[in-house]
C-alpha positions as CSV (number, residue, x, y, z in Angstrom):
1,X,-15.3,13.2,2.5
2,X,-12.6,16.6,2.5
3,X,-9.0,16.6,1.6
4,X,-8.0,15.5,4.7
5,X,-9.7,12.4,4.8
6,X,-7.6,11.6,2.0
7,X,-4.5,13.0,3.0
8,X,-4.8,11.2,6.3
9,X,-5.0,7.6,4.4
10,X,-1.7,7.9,2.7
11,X,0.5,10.6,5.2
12,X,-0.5,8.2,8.0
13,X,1.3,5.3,6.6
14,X,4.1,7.0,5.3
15,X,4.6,8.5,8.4
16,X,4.8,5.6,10.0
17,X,6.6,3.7,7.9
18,X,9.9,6.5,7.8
19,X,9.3,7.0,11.4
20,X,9.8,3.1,12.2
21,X,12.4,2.4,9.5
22,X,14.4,5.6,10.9
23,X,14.3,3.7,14.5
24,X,15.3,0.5,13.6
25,X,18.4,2.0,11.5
26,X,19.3,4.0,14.3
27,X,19.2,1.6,16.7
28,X,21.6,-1.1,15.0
29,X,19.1,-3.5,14.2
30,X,18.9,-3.1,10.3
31,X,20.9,-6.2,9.1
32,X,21.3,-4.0,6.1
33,X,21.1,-0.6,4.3
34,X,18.6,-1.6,2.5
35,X,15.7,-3.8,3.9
36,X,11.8,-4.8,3.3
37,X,9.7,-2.0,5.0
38,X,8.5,-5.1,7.5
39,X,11.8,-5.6,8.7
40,X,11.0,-2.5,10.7
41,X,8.6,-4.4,12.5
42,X,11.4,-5.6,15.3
43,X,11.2,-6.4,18.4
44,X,11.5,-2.7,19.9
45,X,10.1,1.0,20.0
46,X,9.9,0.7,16.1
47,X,7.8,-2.4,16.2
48,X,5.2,0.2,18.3
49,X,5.7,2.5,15.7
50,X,5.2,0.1,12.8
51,X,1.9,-1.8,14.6
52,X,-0.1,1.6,15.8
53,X,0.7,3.6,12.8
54,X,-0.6,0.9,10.4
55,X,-3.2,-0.4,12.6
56,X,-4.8,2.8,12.5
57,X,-3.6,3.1,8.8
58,X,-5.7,0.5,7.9
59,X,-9.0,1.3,9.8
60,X,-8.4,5.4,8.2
61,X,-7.9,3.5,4.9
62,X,-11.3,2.0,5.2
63,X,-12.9,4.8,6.6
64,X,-11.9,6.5,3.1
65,X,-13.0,3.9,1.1
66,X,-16.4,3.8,2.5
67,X,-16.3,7.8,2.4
68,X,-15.7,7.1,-1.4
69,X,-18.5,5.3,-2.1
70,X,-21.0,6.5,-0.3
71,X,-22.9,7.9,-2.3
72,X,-23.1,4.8,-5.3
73,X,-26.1,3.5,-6.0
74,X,-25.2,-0.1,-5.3
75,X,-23.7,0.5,-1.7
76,X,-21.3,-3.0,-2.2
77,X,-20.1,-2.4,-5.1
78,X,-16.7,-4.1,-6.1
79,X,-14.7,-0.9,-5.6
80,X,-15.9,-0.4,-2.3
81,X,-15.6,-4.5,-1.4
82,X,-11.6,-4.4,-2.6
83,X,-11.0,-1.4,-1.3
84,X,-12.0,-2.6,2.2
85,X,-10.0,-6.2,1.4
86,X,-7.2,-3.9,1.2
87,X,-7.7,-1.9,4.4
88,X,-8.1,-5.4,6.3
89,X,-4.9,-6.4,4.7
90,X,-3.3,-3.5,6.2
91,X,-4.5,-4.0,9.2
92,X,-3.6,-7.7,9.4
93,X,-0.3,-7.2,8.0
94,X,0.5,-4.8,11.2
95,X,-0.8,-7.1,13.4
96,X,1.1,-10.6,12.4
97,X,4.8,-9.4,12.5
98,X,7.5,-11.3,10.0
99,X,9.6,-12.3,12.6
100,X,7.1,-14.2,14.9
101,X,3.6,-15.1,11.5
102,X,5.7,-14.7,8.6
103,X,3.0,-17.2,6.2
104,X,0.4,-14.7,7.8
105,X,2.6,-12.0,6.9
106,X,3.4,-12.4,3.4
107,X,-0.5,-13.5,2.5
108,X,-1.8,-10.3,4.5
109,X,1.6,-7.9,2.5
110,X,0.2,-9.8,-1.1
111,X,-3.4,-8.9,-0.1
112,X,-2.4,-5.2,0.2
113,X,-0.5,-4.9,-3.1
114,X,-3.0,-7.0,-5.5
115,X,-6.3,-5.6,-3.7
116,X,-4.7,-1.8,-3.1
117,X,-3.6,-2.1,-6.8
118,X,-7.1,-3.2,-8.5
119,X,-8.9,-1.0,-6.0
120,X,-6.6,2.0,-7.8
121,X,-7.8,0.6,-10.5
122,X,-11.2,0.7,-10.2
123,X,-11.0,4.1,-9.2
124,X,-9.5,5.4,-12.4
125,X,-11.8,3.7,-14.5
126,X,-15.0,5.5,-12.3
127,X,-13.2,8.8,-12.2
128,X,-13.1,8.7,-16.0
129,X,-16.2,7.8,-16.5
130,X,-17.1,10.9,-14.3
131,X,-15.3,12.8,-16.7
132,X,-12.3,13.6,-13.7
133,X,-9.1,14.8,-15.9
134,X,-7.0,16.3,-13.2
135,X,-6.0,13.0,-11.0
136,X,-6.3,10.4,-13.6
137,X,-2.9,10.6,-15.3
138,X,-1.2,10.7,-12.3
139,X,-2.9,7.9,-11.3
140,X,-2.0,5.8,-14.7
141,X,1.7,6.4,-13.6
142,X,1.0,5.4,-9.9
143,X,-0.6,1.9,-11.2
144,X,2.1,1.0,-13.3
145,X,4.6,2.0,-10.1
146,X,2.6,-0.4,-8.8
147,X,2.5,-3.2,-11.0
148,X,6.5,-2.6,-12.6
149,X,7.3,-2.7,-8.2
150,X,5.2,-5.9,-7.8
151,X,7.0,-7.9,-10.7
152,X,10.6,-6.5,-10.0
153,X,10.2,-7.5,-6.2
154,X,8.6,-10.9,-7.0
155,X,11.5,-11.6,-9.6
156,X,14.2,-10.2,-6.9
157,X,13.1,-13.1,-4.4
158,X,12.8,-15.7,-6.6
159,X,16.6,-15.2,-7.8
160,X,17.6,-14.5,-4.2
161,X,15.9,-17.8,-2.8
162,X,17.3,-19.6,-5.9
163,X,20.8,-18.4,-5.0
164,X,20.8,-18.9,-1.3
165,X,17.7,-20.6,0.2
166,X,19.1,-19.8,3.9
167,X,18.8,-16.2,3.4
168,X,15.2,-15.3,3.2
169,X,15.6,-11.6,3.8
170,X,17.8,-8.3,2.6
171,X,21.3,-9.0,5.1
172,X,24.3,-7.0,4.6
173,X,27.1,-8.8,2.6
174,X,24.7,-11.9,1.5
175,X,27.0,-11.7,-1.8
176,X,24.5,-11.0,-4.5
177,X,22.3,-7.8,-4.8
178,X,18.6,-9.5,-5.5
179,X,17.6,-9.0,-2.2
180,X,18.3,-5.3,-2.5
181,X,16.6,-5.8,-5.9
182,X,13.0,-7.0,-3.9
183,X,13.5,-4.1,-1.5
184,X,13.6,-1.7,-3.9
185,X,11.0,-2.9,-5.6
186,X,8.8,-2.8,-2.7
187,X,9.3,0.7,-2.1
188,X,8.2,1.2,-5.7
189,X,5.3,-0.9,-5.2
190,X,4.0,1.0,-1.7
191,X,5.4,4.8,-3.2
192,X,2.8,4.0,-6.3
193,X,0.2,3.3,-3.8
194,X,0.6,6.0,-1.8
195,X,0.3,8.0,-4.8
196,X,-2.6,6.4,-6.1
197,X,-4.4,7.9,-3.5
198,X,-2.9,10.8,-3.1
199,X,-4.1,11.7,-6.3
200,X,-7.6,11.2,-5.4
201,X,-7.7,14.6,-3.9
202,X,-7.3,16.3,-7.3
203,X,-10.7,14.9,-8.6
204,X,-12.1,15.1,-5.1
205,X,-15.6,16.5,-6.0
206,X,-16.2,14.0,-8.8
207,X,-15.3,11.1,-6.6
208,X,-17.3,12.0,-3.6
209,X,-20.4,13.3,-5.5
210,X,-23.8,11.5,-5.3
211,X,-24.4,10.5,-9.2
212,X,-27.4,12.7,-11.1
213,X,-29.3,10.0,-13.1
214,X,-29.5,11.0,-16.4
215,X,-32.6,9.9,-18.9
216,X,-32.3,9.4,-22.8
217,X,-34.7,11.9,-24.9
């Protein structure tokens, strides 16, 4: 595993994500200047965007992952099995757009952000056990991104849904602002993410080394 693997798993999406987002603005079809990143995923050029770009998001993610833990000396352990839940989330999520599997949609969107944030998780707590120093307070930050995005965005659609029931998505004068609330928050959530692996790169040796068994005296 080099830099670029890593920079790959979390420029990729990105890309994708501003890429498709910026189409579906441009094009008229936002119902909103704010909207959930999925709402990109419309019937169009952006949908493309939105379905390649994480489709092959999602099988670089788990390329990474399995990059990561290589060289562990249980081959399955649970950082490498959630981290691969996550990439299949990805991937499913792409694949089952809101508009046409929105059930399939939200379970594969909650796989991503409860398996991508314990799999950041888990990462931390190996890295520091590796004695990494650089990455890992970054990281702290990009977990509770995570976890502060997650609540704030589940809090945001419950209001919303309690307010008005018939609108079940960020649209532009729906009279209250919780829908903007949950979008927000979900770029929050995914930014932290992105982070979270970004700053892998930064304890990049640690991570990807083969560990030296050690014996007491």
């Amino acid at each position: 595993m080099n830099r670029w693997t890593v920079r790959v798993a979390w420029m990729l999406p990105l890309a994708s994500v501003l890429a498709a987002m910026a189409v579906h603005h441009l094009r008229g079809a936002a119902n909103g200047p704010l909207i959930f990143i999925s709402q990109a995923d419309y019937p169009g050029p952006e949908a493309l965007i939105f379905t390649l770009g994480l489709t092959v998001s999602g099988l670089w993610q788990g390329w990474t992952v399995w990059s990561m833990t290589a060289h562990e000396p249980k081959p399955w352990s649970l950082e490498r099995m959630v981290g691969l839940m996550a990439a299949v989330c990805v991937v499913a999520m792409a694949n089952r757009s809101m508009y046409n599997h929105l059930d399939a949609h939200i379970l594969a969107a909650t796989g991503i952000f409860l398996f991508g944030w314990i799999w950041l998780w888990l990462v931390q707590r190996r890295s520091r056990g590796l004695g990494a120093s650089t990455g890992t307070s970054q990281r702290r930050m990009a977990l509770w991104f995570v976890g502060i995005g997650f609540v704030m965005q589940f809090i945001g659609v419950a209001v919303a849904l309690n307010i008005d029931s018939d609108i079940t998505m960020p649209t532009e004068g729906a009279g209250h602002p919780w829908w903007s609330v949950a979008a927000l928050a979900e770029y929050l959530l995914v930014a932290g993410l992105w982070w979270g692996i970004a700053t892998m790169e930064q304890d990049l040796a640690l991570l990807g080394q083969r560990p030296v068994p050690t014996t007491e005296p």
